[in-house]
N, C-alpha and C positions, 0 to 999 in steps of 0.2 A: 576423852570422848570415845562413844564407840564406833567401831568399825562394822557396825551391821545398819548398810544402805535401807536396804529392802522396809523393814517395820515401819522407819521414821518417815518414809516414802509414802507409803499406804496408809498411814495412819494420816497425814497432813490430805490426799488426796481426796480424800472422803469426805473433808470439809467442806471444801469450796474453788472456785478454779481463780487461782491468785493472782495479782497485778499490783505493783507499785501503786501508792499515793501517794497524792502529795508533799503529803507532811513527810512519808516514810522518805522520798527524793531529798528534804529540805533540809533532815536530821542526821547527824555526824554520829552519832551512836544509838545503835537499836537493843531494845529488850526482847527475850525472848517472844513473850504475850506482843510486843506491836508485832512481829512477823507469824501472828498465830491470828492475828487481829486481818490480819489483810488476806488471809486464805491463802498465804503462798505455803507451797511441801519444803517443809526441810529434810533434808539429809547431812545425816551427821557423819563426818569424815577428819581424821587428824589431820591430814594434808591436802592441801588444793594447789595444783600448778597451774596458772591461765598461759594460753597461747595453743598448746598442741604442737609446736614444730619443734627445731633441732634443742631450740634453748629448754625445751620442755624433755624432750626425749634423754639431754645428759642429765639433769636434775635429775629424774627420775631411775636411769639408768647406775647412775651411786648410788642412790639409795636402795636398791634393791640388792646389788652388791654389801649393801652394810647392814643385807638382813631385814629390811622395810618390806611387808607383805603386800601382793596390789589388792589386797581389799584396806587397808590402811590411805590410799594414795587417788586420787582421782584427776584426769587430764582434759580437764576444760577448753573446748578449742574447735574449730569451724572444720577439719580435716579428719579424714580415717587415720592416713597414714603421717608419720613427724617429716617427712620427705617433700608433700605433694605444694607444699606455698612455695618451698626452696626450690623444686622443680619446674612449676610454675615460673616464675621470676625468671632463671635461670634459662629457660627454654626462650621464654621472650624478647631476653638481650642477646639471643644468637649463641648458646652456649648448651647444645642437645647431648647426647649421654656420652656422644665418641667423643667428646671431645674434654679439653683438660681443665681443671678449679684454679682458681688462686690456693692455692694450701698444700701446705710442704708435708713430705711421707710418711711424718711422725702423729700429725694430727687426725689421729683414727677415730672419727666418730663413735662407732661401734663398740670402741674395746678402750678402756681408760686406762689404761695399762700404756698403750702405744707401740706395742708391739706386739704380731709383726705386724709393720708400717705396711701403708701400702704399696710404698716402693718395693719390698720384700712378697708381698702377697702378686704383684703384675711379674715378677722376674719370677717364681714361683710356677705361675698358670700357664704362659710362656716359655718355661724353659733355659730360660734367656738370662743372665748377669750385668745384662745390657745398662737396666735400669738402678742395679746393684750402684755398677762402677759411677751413673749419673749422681747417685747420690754421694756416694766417696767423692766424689772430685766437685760437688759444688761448693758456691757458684765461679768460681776460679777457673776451671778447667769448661763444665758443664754448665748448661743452666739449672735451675731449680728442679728438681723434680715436683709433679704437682699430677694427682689422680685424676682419672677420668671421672667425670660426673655420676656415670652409670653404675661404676666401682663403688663410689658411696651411698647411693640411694641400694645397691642392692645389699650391701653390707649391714647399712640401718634395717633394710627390712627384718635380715635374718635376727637382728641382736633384738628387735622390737618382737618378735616369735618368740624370740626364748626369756624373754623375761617380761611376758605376759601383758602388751602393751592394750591388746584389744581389752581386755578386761577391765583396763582404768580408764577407758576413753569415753566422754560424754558429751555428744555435738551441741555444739549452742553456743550463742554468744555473751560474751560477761557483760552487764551493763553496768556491774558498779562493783565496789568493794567497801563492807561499812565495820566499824567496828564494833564489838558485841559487849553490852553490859555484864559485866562479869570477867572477862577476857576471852582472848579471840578473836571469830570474825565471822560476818556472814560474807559470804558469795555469791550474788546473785548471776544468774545466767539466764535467758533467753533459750531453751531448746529447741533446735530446729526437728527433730522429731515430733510426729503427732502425740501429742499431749492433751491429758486433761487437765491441763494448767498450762497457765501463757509464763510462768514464770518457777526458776527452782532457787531453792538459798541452800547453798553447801555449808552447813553448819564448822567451823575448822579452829586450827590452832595456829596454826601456819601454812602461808599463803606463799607462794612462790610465780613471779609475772617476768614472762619472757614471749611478749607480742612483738618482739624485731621490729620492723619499721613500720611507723605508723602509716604511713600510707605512702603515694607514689608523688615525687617532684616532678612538678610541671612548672616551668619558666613564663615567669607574668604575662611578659608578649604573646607568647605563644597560647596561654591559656586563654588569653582576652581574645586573640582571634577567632581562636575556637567557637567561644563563646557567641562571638556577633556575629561571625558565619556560618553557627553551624558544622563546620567541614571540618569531619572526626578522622575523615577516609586520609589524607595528604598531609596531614601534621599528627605526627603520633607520637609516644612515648615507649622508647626502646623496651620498659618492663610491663609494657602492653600488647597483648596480639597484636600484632602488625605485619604477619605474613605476604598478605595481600600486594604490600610494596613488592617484596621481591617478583613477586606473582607477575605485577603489571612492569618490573622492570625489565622482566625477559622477553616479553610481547612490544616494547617500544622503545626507543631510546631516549631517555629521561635524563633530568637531570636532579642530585638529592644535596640536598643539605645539610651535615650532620654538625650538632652542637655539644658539645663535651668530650675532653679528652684524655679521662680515666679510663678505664679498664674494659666499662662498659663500652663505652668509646671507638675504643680500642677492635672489641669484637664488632660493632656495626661496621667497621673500614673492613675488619676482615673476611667478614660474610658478601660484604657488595664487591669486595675488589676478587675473590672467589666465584662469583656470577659470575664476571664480566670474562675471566681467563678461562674457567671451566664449564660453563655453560651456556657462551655467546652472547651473554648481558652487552650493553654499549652504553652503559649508564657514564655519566658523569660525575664526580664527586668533588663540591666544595665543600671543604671543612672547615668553619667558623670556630676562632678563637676568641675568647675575651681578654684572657690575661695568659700571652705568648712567654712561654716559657725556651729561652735562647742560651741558656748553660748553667753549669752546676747551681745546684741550690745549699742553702745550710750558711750561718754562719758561724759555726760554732768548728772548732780544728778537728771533732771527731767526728761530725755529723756532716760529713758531704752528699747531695742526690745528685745523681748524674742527671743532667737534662740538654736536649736538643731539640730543634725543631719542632715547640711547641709542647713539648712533652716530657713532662718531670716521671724519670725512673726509677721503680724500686720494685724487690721484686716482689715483696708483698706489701700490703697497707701501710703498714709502719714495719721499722728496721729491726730484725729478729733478736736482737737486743731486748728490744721492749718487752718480748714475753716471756724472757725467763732472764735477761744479763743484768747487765749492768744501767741501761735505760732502764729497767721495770725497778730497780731498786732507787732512783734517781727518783723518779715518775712519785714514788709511793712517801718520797718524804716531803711531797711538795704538795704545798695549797690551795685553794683559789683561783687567782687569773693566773699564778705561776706556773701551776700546773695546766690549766689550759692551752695557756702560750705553749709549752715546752709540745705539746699535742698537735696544735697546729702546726706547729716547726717538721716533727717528724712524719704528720700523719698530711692531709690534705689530697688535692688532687693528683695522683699520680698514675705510672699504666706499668706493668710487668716488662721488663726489657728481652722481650722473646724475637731472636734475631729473625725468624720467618716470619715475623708482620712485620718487621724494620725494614727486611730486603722488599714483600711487596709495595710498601710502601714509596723505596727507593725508585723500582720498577716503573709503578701508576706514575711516579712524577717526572720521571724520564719520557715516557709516553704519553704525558701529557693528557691526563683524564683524571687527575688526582691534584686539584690546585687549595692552597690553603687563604683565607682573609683573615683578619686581623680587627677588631673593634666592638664598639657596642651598640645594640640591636637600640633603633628607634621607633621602628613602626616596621610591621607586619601587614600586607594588603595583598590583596587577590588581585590579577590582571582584571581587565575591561572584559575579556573573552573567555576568563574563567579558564584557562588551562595551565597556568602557573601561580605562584606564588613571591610574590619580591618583598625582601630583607633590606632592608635601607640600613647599612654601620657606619657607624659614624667612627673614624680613623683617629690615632691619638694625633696627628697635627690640624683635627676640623675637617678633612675632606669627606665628602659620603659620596658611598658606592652602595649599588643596588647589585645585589644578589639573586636573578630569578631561578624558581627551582621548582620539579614539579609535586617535590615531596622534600619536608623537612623531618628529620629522628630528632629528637630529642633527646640524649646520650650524658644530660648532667645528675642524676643520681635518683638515689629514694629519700623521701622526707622522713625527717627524724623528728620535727616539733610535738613535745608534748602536748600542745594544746589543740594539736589537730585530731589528735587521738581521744573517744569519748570516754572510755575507762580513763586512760590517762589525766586527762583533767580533772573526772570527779575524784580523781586520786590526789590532787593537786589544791582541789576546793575541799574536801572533806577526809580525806584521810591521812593531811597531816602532812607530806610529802612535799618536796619543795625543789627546784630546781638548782644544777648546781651553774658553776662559771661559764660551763660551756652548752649550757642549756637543756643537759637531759636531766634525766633523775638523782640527785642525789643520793649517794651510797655511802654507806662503811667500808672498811675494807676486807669487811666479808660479806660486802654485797645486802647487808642489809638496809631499807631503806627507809633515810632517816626521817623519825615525826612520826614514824607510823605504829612503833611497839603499843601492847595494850596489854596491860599484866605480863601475862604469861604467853601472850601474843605475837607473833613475831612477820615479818612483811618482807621477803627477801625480792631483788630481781637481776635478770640477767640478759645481758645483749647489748644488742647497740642503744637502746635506753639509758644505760649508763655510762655513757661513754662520757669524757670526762673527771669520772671518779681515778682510784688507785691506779688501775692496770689500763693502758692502752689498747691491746688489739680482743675487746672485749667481743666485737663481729665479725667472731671467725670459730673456724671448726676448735682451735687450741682455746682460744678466748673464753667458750661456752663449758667447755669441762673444766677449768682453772675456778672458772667462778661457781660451778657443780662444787667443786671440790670444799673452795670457802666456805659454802653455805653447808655442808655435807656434818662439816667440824664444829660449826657452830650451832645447828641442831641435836647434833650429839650432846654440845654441850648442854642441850635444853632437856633431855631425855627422849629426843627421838631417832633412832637407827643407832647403830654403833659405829666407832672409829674403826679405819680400813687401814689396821696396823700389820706389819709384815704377815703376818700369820692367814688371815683374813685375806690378806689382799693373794696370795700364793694358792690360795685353797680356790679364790674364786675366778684366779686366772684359768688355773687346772679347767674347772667347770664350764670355762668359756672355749678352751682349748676344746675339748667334748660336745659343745654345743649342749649343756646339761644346765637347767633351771636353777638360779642362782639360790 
């Protein structure tokens, strides 16, 4: 197919200003003439990646390294930059640019290579060996080394500069993915730029989808309350603006709620117990458990998680094994519910065991403004006078206690379900895609997604969409270039980009060393 946007653009536009039909919505496979039929522009491009963020940026970022030109490549997706949904998110659950990721110093976004890490680049800027020796001696001596947030969003910017990220980026939303008579695929997208058309189809060959989490978990009670009250302001969800709470916790003494005890979790305790010591907050904090976790986890004689007081340890997602040891080679010969199981075992709820949220921890409950409960939420209701909120748990021996509070977080994660997601479904209903043991997308173990080849056609994706499939720590900075990397070799094998064999890969590290166009 060719790689000149422009013509196939202008020449469709002059038709007519184009919109799905019905029939086009109802149909598993399009011809060219239906999509010439409905007035929608095609643009013809060999490669389409949906999403726009990180999972988009590594995909893209090997192939460019493997010689892929960005007028070959287009990046479909609601964002300028591959950074700003991750920063978003990230900003929301209390985690601003000073401060540090889950992700260990080798998983360099920017540089596929992995080197130099970012622990090498901070002891670098600094001066300092500081961070050198953290990484030598972890996790034994040290904790984990793990980059500042700001470190990697400005790193992606630079690597997104030099390999010409603006030039393949096209705002608009995907509303389907169909397959094309002949082989291939169309893409339709919604562009939120003013258009003479409500709708574009990226004509392609291969498709590449990394939209990360379909959307935001919100906890049943808590959504139902929402919903009958109204009241957006005093129950929120940690990966939603909610500034405003700290806001009114420094003007009153409150009392909060916080529900989940991952990572997320983790930073709402550490941002409110931070008010209260360094900026004269007198908040209160009960922290609501469902399923109290009271010591190690694992039954298997290599796989111990350390846990206490309510909180299973690790210091990333799943156990670094998984992404390059002896767990990922485990993981990868296993099937079905076997492999799911072995995922839940290692992966689940857990929180980074960082001894300065342990000792605050210790601290607030010493003093006595950090208590924990124990149970399962029955009902949610507003006082008589409207200035609290009471939790009714119901205790594992039947006793209930009421929890009043004047604001509750909501701290238990993002949604993953595919069928919440609208691409994701019609991907699910028409393009052949099917779900796997653990409910995301089924994959190959080059991340291609099964059901959905068409000739010469091919349907790769990558993120926590797939999770489940081969490799475990599929959502995370390492995760999303492993799976670049899969798909990278398996294109190859289709004739598009080259293999990044020593030679190649030495030539384009040089040029990244330089900051020079790949």
């Amino acid at each position: 197919m060719s790689g000149d946007q422009t013509v196939s653009f202008e020449r469709a536009t002059s038709a007519a200003v184009g919109d799905l039909t019905d029939e086009l919505i109802a149909t598993d496979v399009w011809a060219d003439e239906d999509i010439d039929g409905a007035g929608i522009p095609v643009i013809d491009v060999p490669f389409v990646t949906v999403g726009g963020g990180l999972g988009s940026f590594a995909m893209v970022d090997f192939l460019r390294s493997a010689g892929v030109p960005p007028a070959d490549m287009r990046v479909l997706g609601d964002s300028i930059t591959p950074t700003e949904t991750y920063e978003y998110l990230a900003t929301n659950s209390q985690i601003p640019r000073h401060e540090r990721l889950r992700s260990d110093a080798s998983s360099v976004m920017d540089n596929i290579w992995g080197f130099p890490s970012y622990a090498l680049r901070e002891a670098w800027s600094k001066r300092s060996l500081a961070r050198v020796w953290q990484v030598v001696t972890e996790p034994l001596i040290a904790e984990y080394f793990t980059p500042q947030a700001g470190q990697v969003y400005e790193s992606v910017q630079r690597e997104s500069t030099r390999i010409g990220w603006d030039e393949m980026v096209a705002l608009g939303y995907v509303r389907m993915i169909r397959k094309r008579r002949g082989g291939g695929y169309f893409v339709v997208q919604t562009p939120t730029s003013q258009q003479s058309t409500k709708r574009i189809a990226y004509r392609c060959t291969f498709v590449h989808v990394a939209i990360g989490y379909p959307g935001v978990a919100f906890l049943p009670d808590l959504q139902e309350y929402r919903e009958r009250t109204g009241d957006y302001t005093r129950v929120v969800n940690a990966y939603e603006p909610h500034d405003h709470v700290y806001e009114e916790l420094l003007r009153r003494p409150c009392t909060v709620l916080v529900r989940g005890s991952g990572i997320v979790g983790s930073r709402i305790l550490q941002r409110l117990i931070d008010d209260r010591v360094g900026r004269g907050a007198r908040t209160q904090i009960i922290h609501l458990f469902r399923n109290y976790v009271a010591g190690p986890q694992g039954t298997r004689a290599t796989f111990r998680r350390p846990g206490a007081n309510g909180f299973a340890y690790q210091g990333f997602n799943f156990p670094k094994a998984a992404w390059g040891g002896q767990l990922r080679t485990t993981l990868a010969q296993l099937d079905g519910e076997e492999r799911a199981a072995l995922l839940r075992e290692l992966g689940g709820t857990n929180t980074a065991p960082r001894r300065s949220w342990k000792q605050q921890l210790q601290q607030a409950t010493a003093e006595g403004y950090y208590q924990q409960a124990i149970g399962s939420v029955e009902q949610v209701e507003r006082t008589a006078d409207g200035d609290a909120i009471v939790t009714r748990v119901r205790a594992a021996d039947g006793s209930l206690q009421e929890v009043d509070a004047q604001f509750i977080i909501d701290a238990t994660g993002l949604l993953a379900r595919l069928d919440e997601h609208r691409l994701m479904a019609d991907l699910l209903e028409h393009g052949g895609a099917a779900q796997n043991a653990y409910g995301r997308l089924d994959v190959e173990p080059h991340f291609e997604v099964r059901g959905t080849a068409n000739e010469d056609g091919r349907i790769y994706a990558s993120g926590s969409m797939t999770l489940g499939g081969y490799y475990a720590g599929v959502d995370s900075f390492l995760g999303l270039q492993y799976a670049a990397l899969q798909i990278l070799d398996d294109l190859a094998a289709h004739g598009f980009g080259k293999r990044i064999g020593p030679a190649r890969s030495t030539a384009q590290w040089w040029r990244w060393m330089r900051n020079r166009r790949p």
